[in-house]
N, C-alpha and C positions, 0 to 999 in steps of 0.2 A: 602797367599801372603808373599812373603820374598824379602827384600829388599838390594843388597847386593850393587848397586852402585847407588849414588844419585846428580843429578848435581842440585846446585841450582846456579841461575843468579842474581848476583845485589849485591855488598858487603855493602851494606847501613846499616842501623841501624834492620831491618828486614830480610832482606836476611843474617847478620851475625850470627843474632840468629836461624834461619830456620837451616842454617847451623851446629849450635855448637848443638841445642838440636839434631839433627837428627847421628850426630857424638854420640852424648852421650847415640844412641841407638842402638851404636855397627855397623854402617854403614860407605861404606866408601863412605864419603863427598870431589865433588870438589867446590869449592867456587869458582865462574867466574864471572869476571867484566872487561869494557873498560880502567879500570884505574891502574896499576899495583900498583900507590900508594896509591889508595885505599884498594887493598887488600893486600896490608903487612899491612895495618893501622886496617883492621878487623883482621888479622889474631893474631896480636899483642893482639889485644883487647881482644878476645876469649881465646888467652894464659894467661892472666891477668883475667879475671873470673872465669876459672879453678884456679888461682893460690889462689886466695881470698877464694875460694873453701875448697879448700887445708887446708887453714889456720884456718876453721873454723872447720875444721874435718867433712867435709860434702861429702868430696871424699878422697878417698887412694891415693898416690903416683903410685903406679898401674894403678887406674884407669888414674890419668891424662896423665900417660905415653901410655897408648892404645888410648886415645881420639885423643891423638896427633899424632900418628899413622894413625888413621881414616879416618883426617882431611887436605886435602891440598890444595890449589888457583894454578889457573890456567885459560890460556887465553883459548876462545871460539873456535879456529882456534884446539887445540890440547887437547882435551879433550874428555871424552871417550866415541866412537857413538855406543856403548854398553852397557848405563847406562839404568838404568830401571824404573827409575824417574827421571825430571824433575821441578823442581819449580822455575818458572820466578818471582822476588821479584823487577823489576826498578820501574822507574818511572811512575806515573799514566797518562802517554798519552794512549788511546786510539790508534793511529796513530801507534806510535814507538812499542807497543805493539804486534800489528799484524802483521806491516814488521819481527820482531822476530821470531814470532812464525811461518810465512814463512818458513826462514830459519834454523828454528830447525827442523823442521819438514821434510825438505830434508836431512838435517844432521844424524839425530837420526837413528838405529835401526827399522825396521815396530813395536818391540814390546814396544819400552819406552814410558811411558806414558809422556806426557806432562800436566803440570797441572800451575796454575795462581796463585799470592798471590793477584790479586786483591780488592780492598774492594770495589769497587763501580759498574766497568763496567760488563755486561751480558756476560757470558762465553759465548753464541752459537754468538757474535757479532765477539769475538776474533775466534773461531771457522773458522769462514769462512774463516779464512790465511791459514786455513792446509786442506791436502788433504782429500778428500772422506772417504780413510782408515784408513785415521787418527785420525778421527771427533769423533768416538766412544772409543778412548785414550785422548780426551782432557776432562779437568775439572777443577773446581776451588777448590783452598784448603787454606783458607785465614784464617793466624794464625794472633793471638794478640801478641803484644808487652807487655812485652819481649818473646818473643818463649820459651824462656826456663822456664818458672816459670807461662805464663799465660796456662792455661790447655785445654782453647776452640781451635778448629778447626772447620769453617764451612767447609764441605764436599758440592759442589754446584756442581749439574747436568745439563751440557746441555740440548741442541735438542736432540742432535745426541749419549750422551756419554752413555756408556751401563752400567744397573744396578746392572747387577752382578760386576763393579769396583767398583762404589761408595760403595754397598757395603760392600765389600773386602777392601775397605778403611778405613770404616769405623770401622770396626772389626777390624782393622792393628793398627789403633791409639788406641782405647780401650784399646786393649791389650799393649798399650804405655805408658798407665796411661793419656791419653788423655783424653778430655768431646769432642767427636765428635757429630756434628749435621748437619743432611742433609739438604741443604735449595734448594729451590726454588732458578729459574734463573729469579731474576730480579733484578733493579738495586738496589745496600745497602745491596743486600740479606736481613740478620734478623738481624744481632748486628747495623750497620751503617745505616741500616731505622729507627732503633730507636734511637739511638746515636743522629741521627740529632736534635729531640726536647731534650735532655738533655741539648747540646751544644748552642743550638739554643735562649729556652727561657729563661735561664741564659745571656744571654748577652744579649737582649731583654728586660729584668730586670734594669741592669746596666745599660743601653742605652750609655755611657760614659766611658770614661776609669777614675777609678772611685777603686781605690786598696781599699779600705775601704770593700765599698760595696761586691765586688768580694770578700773578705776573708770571710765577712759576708755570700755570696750565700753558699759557698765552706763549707764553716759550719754547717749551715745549713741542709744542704745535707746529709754530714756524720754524725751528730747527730739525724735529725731524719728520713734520707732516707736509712738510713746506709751504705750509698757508703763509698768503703776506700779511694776514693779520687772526689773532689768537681768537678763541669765540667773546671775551670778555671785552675786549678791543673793539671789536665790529660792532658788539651788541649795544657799546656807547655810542660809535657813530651811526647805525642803523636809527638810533634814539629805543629805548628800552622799553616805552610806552607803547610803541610801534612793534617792535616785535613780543613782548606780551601779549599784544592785541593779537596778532597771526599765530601763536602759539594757542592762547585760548579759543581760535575759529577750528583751528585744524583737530585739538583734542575734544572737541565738539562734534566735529564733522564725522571722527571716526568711533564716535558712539563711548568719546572719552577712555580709552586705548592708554593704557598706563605709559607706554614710551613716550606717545606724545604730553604728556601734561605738564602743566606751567609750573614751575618751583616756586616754592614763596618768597626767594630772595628775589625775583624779578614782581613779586605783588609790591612787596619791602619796598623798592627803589620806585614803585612808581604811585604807591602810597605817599612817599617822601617827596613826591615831583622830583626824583632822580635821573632824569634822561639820559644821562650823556654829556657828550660833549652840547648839545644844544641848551640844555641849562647850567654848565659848565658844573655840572657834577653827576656820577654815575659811579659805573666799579670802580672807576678812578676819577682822581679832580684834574682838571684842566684851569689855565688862565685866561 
């Protein structure tokens, strides 16, 4: 498998990292989003991570000058229906998802693969927006935050998608320096079905918003669970909004399953526009 053009969708906090790690493996990345000042605002950002980079002697001046090369934004109307991957990164509607994936799927080449960064919903559900022949090109490839430094990739198999891609995918990221893993199509797949009791009986704990306690859980945690970050931690820089969002797919998906359901201190904080560190407020405040 060789990958020489890659369009990924969504200049978000996810879709910009899909992006830069996938540049950084010598491919040439378009970064496409609705917003054109979103994507100067990613492409900005990504020029600024390389630059930190740079500074710490962790890449050449070379290298940042080919990354930058590799890597360019661009609207969905003029971009290239010759690419040979696809990774859709928006937002977790279900809905707006598969009107998309509709029209990529008349867009695209018969041979580009379309693939999903979703974390929650069932690939063969997205599936059914593209055509017949397309069915066994679609899959899910759902990286962790940050793209570029988390190492997992779930590789997720439809109904329809054929084995010999996953795969060849799965060997492609390997050979990436990636921890690829094949999961089953259901919904959370394997990191987000388990995620959910991490997030879940930590604030269930708390019952309260309650910063004491929470630094205490977060503690806890990482001293004797050895996580490098507590669930309260994470759930700010995940952004709270975001994993709410995956929290309310998953206890839906499973017919609303009392372990998985969403706690109302996670509604609270995103009632409150509390994200995290992205609005520099959450379980905790940040500068």
């Amino acid at each position: 498998m060789n990958f020489k053009k890659i369009v990924v969708i969504g200049a978000g906090t996810m879709g910009s990292g899909i992006a830069q790690w996938f540049a950084q493996q010598n491919c040439f990345v378009e970064l496409v989003d609705n917003s054109e000042e979103q994507l100067k605002k990613a492409l900005s950002g990504i020029h600024l991570s390389w630059g930190k980079l740079l500074e710490k002697n962790k890449l050449t001046p070379a290298q940042v000058d080919q990354y930058k090369k590799f890597l360019t934004i661009n609207s969905i109307e003029r971009v290239s229906r010759d690419t040979d991957l696809v990774v859709e990164a928006i937002i977790e509607n279900l809905d707006i998802k598969k009107d998309l994936f509709q029209k990529l799927d008349q867009y695209f080449a018969p041979h580009t693969i379309l693939s999903s960064n979703t974390s929650s919903f069932p690939i063969s559900l997205m599936a059914e927006a593209v055509s017949k022949e397309r069915k066994n090109r679609f899959l899910g490839l759902h990286f962790f935050n940050p793209a570029t430094i988390m190492k997992l990739v779930e590789v997720i198999k439809g109904e329809h998608t054929d084995d010999q891609l996953c795969q060849d995918l799965y060997q492609w990221f390997e050979n990436k320096d990636k921890k690829p893993a094949l999961c089953k199509d259901f919904p959370g797949f394997i990191v987000n079905r388990v995620a959910r009791n991490f997030y879940g009986e930590p604030l269930r704990i708390a019952e309260e918003e309650d910063e004491a306690k929470m630094r205490e859980i977060d503690q806890i945690l990482k001293e004797v669970g050895g996580f490098k970050m507590g669930p309260f931690e994470l759930m700010d820089l995940i952004g709270i909004d975001v994993n709410y969002s995956v929290t309310c797919s998953v206890w839906e998906a499973y017919s609303k399953e009392p372990r998985f359901a969403p706690h109302k201190l996670q509604k609270q904080m995103v009632d409150e526009k509390r994200f995290g560190r992205k609005s520099k407020r959450g379980f905790y405040t940040y500068d």
